[in-house]
TORLO-719913 format. One line per field, with one value per residue (C-alpha): x, y, z. Coordinates in nm, 4 decimals, always signed. Example, Ala and Ser with C-alpha at 12.3 -4.5 7.8 and 13.67 -1.06 7.14 Angstrom:
px <- (+1.2300, +1.3670)
py <- (-0.4500, -0.1060)
pz <- (+0.7800, +0.7140)
REM end
This chain:
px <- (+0.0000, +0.1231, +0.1770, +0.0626, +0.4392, +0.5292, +0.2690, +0.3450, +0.7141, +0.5641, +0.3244, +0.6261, +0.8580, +0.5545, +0.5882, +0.9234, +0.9148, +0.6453, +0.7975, +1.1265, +0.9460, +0.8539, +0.4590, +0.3334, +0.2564, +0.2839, +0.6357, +0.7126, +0.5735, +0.7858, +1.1089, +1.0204, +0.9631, +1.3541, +1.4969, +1.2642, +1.3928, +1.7426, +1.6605, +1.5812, +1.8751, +2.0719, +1.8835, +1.8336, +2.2685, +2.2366, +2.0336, +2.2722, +2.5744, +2.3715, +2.3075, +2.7071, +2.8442, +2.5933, +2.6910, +3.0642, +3.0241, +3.0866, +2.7767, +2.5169, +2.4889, +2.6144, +2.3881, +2.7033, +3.0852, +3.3636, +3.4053, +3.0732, +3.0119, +2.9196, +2.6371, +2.4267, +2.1488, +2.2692, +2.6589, +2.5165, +2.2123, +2.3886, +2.6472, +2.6217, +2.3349, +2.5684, +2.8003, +2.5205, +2.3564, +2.6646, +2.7185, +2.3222, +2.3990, +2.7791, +2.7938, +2.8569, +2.6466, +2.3560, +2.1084, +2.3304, +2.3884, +2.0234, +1.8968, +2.2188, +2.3210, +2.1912, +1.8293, +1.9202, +1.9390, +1.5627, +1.2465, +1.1834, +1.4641, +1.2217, +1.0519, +1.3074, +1.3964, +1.4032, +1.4050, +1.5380, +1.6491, +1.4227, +1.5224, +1.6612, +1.8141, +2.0852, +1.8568, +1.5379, +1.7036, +1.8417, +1.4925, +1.3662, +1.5807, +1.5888, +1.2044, +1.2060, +1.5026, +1.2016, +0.9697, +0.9967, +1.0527, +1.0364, +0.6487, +0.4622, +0.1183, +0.3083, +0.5226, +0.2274, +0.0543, +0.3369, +0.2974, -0.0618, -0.0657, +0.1448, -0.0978, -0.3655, -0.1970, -0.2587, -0.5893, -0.4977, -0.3561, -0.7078, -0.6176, -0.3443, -0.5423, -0.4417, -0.6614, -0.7091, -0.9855, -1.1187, -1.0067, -1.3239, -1.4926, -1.2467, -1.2818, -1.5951, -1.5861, -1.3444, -1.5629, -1.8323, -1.6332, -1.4532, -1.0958, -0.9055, -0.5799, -0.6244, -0.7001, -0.4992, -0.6492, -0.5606, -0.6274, -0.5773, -0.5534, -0.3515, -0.2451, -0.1103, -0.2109, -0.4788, -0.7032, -0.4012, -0.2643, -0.6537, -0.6659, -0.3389, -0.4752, -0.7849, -0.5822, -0.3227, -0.6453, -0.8523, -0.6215, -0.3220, -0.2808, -0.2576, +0.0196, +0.2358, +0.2586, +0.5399, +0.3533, +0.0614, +0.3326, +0.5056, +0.1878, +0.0926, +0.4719, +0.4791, +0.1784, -0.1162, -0.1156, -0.1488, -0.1406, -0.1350, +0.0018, +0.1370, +0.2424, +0.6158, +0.5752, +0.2368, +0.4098, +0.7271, +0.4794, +0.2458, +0.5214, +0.6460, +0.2823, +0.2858, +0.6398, +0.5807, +0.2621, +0.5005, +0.4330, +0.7672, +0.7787, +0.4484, +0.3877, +0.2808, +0.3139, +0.4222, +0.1404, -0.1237, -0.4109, -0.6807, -0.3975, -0.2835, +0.0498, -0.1183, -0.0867, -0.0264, -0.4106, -0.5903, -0.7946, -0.5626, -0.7436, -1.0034, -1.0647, -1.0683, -1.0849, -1.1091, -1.1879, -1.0802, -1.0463, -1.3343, -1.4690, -1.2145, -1.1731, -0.8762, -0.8329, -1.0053, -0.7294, -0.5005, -0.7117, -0.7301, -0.9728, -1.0769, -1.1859, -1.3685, -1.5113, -1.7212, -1.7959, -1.7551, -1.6567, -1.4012, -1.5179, -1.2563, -1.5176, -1.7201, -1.3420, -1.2661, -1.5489, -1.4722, -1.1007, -1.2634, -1.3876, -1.1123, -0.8369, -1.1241, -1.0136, -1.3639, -1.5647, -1.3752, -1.5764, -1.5284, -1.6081, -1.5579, -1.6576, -1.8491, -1.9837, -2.3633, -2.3596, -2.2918, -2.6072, -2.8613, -2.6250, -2.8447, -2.6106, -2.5376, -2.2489, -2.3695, -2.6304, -2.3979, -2.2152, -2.4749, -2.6576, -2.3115, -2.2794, -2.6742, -2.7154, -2.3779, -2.2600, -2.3748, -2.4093, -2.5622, -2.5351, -2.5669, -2.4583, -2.5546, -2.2841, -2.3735, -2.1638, -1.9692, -1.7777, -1.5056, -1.4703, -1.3155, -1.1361, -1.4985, -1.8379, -1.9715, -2.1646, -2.0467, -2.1566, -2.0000, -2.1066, -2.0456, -2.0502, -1.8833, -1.7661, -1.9634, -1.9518, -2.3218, -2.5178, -2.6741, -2.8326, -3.2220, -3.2188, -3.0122, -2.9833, -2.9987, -2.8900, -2.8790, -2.5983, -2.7105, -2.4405, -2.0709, -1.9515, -1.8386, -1.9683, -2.0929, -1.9101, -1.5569, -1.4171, -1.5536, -1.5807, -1.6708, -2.0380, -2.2809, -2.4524, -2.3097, -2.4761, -2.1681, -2.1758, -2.5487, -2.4850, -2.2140, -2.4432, -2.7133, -2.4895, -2.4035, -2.7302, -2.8994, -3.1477, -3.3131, -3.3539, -3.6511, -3.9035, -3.7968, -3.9906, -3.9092, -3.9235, -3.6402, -3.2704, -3.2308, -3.4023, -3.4104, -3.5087, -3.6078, -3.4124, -3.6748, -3.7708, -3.4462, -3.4613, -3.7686, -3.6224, -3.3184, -3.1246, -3.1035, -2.9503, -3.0173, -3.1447, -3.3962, -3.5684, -3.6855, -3.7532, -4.0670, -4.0347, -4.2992, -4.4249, -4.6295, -4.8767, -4.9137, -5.2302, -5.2792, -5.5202, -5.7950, -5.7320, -5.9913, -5.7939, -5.4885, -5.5920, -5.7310, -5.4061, -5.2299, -5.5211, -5.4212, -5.0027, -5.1262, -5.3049, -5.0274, -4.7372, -4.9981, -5.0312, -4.6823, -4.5679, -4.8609, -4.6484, -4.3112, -4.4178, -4.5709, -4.2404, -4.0601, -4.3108)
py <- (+0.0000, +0.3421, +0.5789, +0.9385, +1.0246, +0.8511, +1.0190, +1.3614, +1.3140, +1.2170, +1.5344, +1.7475, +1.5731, +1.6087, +2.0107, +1.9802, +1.8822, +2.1362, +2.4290, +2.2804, +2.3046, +1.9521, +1.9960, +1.7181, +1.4599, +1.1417, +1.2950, +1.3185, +0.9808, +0.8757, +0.9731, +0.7957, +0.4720, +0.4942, +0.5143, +0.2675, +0.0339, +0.1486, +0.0344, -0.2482, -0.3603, -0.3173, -0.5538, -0.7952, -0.8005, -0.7867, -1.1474, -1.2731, -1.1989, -1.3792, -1.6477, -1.7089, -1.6648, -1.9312, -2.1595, -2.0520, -2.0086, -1.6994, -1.4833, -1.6016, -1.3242, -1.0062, -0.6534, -0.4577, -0.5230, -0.3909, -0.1358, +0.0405, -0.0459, +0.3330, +0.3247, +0.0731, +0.2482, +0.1301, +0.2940, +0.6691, +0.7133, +0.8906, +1.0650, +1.4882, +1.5863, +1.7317, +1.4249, +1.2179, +1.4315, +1.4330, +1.0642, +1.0661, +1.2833, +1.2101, +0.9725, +0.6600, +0.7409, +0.5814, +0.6626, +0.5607, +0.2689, +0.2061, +0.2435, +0.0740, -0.1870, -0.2509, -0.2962, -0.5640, -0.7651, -0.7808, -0.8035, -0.4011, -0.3432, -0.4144, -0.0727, +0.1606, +0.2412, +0.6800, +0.7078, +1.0805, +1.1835, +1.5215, +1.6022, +1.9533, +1.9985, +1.8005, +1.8992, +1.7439, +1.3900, +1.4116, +1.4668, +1.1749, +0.9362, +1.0120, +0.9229, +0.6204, +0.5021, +0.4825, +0.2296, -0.0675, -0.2903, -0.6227, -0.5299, -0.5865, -0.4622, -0.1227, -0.0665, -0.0659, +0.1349, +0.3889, +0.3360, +0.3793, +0.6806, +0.8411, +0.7246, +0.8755, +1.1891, +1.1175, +1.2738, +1.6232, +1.5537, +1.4440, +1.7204, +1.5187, +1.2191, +0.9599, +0.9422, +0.6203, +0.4394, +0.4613, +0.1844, +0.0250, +0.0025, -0.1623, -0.4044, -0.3949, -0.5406, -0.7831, -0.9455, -0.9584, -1.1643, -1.3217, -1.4237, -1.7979, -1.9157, -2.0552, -1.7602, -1.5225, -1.1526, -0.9052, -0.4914, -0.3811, -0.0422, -0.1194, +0.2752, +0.2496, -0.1435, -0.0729, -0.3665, -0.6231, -0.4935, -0.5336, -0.9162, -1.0170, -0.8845, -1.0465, -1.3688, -1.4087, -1.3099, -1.6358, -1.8547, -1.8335, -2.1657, -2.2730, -2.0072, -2.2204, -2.4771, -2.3681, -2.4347, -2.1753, -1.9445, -1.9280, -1.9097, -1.6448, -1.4318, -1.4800, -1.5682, -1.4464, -1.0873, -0.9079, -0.5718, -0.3534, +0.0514, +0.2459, +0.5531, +0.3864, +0.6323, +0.4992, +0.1126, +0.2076, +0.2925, -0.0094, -0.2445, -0.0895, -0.0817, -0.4692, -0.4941, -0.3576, -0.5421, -0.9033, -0.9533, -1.0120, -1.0608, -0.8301, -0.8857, -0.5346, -0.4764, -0.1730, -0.1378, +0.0606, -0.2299, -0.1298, -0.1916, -0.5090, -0.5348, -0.6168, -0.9941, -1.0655, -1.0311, -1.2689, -1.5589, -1.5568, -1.3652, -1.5766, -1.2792, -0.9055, -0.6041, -0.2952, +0.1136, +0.1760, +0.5364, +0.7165, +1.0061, +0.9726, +0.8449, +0.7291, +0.6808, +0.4267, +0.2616, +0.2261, +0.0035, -0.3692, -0.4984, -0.7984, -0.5331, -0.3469, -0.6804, -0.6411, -0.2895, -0.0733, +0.2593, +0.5202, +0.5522, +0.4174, +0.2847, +0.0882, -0.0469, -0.1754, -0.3648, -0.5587, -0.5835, -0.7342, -0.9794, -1.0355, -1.0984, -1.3803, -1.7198, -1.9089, -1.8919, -1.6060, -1.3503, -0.9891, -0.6712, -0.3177, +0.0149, +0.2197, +0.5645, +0.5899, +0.6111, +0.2994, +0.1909, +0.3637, +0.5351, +0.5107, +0.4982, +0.1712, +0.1432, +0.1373, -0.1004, -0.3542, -0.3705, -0.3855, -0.6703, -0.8729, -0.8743, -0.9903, -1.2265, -1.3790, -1.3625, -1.3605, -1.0418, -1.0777, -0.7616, -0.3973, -0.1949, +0.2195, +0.3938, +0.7880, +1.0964, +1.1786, +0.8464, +1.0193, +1.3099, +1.5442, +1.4889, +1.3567, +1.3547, +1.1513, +0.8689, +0.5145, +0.1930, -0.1755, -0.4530, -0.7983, -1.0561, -1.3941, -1.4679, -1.8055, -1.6863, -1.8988, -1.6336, -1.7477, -1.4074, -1.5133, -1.1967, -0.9456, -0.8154, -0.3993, -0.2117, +0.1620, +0.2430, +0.5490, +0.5841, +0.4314, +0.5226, +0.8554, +1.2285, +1.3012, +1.6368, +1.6700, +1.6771, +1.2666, +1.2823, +0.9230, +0.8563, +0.5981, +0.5269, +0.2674, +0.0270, -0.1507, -0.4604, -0.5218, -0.5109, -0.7378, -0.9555, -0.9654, -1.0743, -1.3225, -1.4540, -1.3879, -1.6206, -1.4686, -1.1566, -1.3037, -1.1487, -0.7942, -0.5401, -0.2720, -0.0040, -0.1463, -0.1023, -0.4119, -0.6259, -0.8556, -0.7897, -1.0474, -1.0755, -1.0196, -0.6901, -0.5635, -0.6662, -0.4872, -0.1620, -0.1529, -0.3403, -0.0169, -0.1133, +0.1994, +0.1530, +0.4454, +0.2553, -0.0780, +0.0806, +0.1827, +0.5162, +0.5237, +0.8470, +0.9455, +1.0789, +1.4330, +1.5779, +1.9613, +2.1651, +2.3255, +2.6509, +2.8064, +2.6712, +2.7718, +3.1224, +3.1574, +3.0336, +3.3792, +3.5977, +3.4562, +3.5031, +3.8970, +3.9661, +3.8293, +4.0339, +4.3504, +4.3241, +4.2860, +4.6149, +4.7594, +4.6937, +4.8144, +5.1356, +5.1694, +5.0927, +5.3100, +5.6128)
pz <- (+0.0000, -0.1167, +0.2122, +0.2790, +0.2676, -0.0284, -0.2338, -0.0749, -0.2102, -0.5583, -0.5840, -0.4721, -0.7758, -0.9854, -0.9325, -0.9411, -1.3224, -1.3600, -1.2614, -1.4415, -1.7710, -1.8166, -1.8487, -1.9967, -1.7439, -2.0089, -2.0486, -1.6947, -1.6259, -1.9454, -1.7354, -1.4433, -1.6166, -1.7135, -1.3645, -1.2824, -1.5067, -1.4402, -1.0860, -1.1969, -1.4366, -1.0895, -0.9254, -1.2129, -1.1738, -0.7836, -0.8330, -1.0744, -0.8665, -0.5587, -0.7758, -0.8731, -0.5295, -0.4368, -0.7256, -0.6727, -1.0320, -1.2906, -1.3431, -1.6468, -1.9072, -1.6331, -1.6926, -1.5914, -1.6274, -1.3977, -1.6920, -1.5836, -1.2356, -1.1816, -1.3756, -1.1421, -0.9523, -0.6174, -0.6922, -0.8223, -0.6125, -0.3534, -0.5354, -0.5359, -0.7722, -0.9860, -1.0541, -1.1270, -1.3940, -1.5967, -1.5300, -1.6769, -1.9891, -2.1229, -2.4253, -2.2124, -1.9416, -1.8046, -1.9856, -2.3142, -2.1423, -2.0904, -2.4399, -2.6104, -2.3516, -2.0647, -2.2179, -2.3823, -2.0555, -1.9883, -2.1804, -2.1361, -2.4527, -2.7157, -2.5717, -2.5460, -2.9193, -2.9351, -2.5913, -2.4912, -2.1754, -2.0521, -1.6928, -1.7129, -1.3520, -1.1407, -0.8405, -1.0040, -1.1095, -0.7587, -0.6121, -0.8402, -0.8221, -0.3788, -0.4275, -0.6557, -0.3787, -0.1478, -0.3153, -0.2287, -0.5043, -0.3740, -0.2855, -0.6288, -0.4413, -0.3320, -0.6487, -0.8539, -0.6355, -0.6497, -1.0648, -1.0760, -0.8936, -1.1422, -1.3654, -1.2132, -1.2863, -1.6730, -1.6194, -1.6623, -1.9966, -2.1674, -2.4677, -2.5634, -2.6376, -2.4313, -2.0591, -1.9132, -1.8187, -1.4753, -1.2472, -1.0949, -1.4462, -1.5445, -1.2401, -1.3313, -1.6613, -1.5550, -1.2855, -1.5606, -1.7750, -1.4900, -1.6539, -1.6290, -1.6669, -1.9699, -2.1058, -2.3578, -2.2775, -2.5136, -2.5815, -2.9448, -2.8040, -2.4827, -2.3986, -2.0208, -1.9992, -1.7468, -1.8459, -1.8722, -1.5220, -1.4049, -1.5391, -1.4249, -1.0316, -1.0843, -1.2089, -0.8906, -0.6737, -0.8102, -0.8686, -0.6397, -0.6051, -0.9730, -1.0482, -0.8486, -1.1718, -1.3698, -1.6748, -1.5952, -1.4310, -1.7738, -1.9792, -1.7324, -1.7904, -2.1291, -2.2866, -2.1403, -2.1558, -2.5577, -2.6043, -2.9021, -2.8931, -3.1898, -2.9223, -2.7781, -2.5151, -2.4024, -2.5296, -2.2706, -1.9491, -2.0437, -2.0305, -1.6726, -1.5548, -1.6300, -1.5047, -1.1933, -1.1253, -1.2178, -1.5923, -1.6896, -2.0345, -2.1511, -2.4960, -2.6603, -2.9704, -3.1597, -3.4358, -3.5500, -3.4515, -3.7359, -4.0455, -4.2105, -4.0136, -3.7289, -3.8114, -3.4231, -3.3546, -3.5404, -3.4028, -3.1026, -2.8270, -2.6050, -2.4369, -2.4733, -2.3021, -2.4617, -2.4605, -2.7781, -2.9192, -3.0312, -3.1938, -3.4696, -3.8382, -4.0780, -4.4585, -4.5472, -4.7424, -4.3987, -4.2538, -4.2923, -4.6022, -4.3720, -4.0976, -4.3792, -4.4674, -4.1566, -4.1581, -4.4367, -4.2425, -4.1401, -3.7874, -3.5574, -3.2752, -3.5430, -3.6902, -3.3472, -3.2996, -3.6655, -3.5290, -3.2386, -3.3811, -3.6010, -3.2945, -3.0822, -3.1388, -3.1727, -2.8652, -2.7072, -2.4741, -2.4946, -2.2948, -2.4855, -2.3972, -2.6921, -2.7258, -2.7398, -3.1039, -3.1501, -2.9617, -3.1969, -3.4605, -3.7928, -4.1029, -4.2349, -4.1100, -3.7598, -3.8408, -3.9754, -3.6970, -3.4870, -3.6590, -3.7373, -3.3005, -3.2822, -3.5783, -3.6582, -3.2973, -2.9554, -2.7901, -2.4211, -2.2797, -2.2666, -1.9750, -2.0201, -1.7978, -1.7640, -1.8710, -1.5761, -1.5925, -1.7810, -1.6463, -1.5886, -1.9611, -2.1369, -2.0781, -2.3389, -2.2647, -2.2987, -2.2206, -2.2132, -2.4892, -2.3996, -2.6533, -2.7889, -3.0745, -3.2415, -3.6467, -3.5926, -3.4165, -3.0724, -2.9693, -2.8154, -2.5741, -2.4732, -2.1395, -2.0696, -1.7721, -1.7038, -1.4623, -1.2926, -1.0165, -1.0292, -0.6971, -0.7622, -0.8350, -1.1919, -1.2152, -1.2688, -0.9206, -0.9184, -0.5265, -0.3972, -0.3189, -0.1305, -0.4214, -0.6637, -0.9300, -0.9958, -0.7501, -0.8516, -1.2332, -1.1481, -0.9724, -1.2151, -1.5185, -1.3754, -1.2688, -1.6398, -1.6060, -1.2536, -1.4906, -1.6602, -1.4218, -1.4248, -1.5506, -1.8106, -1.5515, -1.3149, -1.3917, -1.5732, -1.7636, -2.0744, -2.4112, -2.7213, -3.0415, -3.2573, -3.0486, -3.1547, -3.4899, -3.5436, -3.4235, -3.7044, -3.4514, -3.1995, -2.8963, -2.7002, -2.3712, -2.3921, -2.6643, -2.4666, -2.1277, -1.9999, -1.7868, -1.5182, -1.4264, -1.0718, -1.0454, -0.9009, -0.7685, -0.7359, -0.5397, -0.6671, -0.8461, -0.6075, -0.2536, -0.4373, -0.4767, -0.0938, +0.0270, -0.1765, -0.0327, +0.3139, +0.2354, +0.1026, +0.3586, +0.6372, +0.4527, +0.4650, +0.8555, +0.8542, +0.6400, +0.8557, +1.2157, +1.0666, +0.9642, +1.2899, +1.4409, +1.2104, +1.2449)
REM end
């Protein structure tokens, strides 16, 4: 657990790159991610060295040489500010050392092509590299704490594009789906790796004692988790967020998911979780023909969906987070996604979530479609429910509240078939195939449920107008006394 002081000392480096002209928080969490991994090359050697002293044996494949001994964390970390920014910045420093060298030692290298050094100050690599000192690194619950409270901080940079999704929707969707070891769970837009770092917690929680086989411990390190990011900044912190929560060997991929080099994701995924971007649209001829193949658009929420489907091996679940117009959008486009999920798969579930979700960096409104892929249809009924409260405030200061649907839409999905007897008016219920077929295949909650409205009963116009006569004639005897106490 992450303590009070700890994340004091991170707000206080956090201004410190502020006020040192490093604004941009993905940049400053970019930075961070290197001396966290330069940590961690030391103690990759530190284990190595443990390991030969024990075997009375040379060291296997040694990180560092007695040529550049300096450059381990644990040598520099308490030399004068000064001498360890220039040890940082000369040609054969540590950070050259880190993107040439050293990175090459661990499954992180792949990630750290065009990396570029940004800390402008000895004083503020001193003050960085004092707090990163201070995590404790053999504690995977507390180090990725520490990580995804930098995270967090990603908020404030929602004009940039890249905001993550909040954390207990995420949970949310991943108890829906409810994740195995067997699985392989894969995001084709992975960003920070916030739903592959949710799995992998909701993995070790469930099945503790079946990670102990080393054949679902290595399936689980290097198998298991698929991501794909065409950002290598946002590819770089996704692989430390994984990292740091004890994915050793993440496998994200450096591609732009929608075009036809993305030959990793196809019929490979059992399972996917997703909040792919939205509100955007590419050139037509960048994408994939056999995404196009299933939906002939340039909209990048209705191309996800295709490359969705695309990625799931036969049988394989998914849970993805849409904007509304993807519920009831009426090109035909829209519709032919909508009707490939209902008539050639199964989709069994849509869950409304309301504006504030997002914000403070969005307000549109979202919700989650869950569906599996069968290529035989399968859809009888589809089950709605309109989140109304997540937990937290609607507005953008997202304040924690009482009030929270998320443990009973949990609850309900997966208990489908007590749903039968709810009514239209409650916050759930089911809805036939053929119902939705008949309305163009909208899946928009507003159009199934039945709004119940009380009844109000009014007084008489007559009593109503007494009761004024009475107030006028109260406020006169009023005005009448404080004149006379004026006069």
């Amino acid at each position: 657990m992450i303590t009070g002081e700890l994340k004091a000392q991170i707000d206080k480096v956090w201004e410190a790159f502020w006020t040192g002209g490093l604004s941009n928080p993905i940049s400053v969490i970019e930075q961070m991610t290197y001396l966290l991994f330069i940590r961690r090359l030391d103690e990759l050697q530190t284990a190595k060295e443990q390991k030969a002293n024990l075997l009375k044996k040379p060291i296997e494949e040694p990180i560092y040489d007695a040529s550049n001994q300096e450059l381990r964390w644990s040598r520099f970390k308490n030399m004068d500010p000064e001498v360890m920014f220039r040890l940082f910045t000369r040609q054969d420093g540590v950070f050259d050392f880190l993107r040439n060298v050293g990175s090459k030692s661990a499954s992180f290298s792949k990630f750290m092509k065009g990396a570029t050094f940004m800390i402008p100050t000895p004083r503020l690599l001193a003050q960085v590299v004092e707090m990163i000192s201070r995590v404790p690194m053999e504690d995977r619950d507390t180090k990725g704490d520490v990580y995804e409270y930098l995270l967090g901080k990603i908020a404030t940079a929602g004009q940039n594009g890249q905001f993550r999704t909040p954390r207990h929707i995420i949970r949310m969707m991943i108890d829906m789906v409810q994740p195995t070891v067997d699985d392989v769970i894969c995001d084709p837009s992975a960003g920070s790796s916030g739903f592959l770092v949710g799995a992998s917690e909701y993995i070790r929680q469930h099945y503790e004692t079946e990670l102990y086989d080393s054949k679902v411990q290595e399936h689980f390190q290097n198998r298991m988790f698929m991501g794909m990011e065409f950002d290598p900044t946002m590819i770089r912190i996704g692989a430390m967020n994984l990292i740091l929560h004890g994915i050793e060997n993440p496998q994200l991929i450096d591609v732009d998911a929608l075009s036809e080099a993305n030959t990793d994701f196809s019929a490979k995924a059992t399972l996917v979780l997703a909040n792919p971007p939205f509100k955007g649209s590419l050139d037509r001829e960048a994408v994939d023909g056999k995404i196009l193949s299933v939906v002939d658009s340039k909209k990048t929420e209705l191309l996800f969906l295709a490359l969705i489907l695309k990625g799931l091996k036969l049988g394989g679940r998914a849970a993805v987070i849409v904007p509304d117009g993807v519920l009831f959008g009426s090109s035909k486009a829209h519709q032919q996604i909508r009707k490939e999920l209902i008539e050639n798969q199964k989709l069994q579930a849509v869950v409304s979530m309301p504006s504030g979700v997002f914000k403070p960096y969005a307000g549109v409104s979202t919700a989650v479609l869950l569906f599996t892929k069968t290529n035989s249809g399968g859809t009888d009924e589809v089950w709605f429910y309109d989140m109304e409260a997540d937990g937290f405030s609607l507005d953008d200061k997202r304040n924690p509240i009482e009030a929270n649907d998320i443990p009973d839409i949990v609850q309900r999905f997966l208990n489908l078939d007590k749903e039968n007897k709810r009514k239209r008016s409650d916050k759930s219920f089911l809805v036939p195939v053929q119902e939705i077929r008949d309305n163009k295949y909208d899946l928009s909650i507003n159009r199934y449920k039945e709004v119940v409205y009380e009844e109000k009963v009014y007084e008489k116009p007559a009593v109503i107008i007494g009761q004024i006569e009475a107030i006028d004639k109260e406020r006169a005897a009023l005005l009448k006394q404080l004149k006379e106490l004026l006069g």
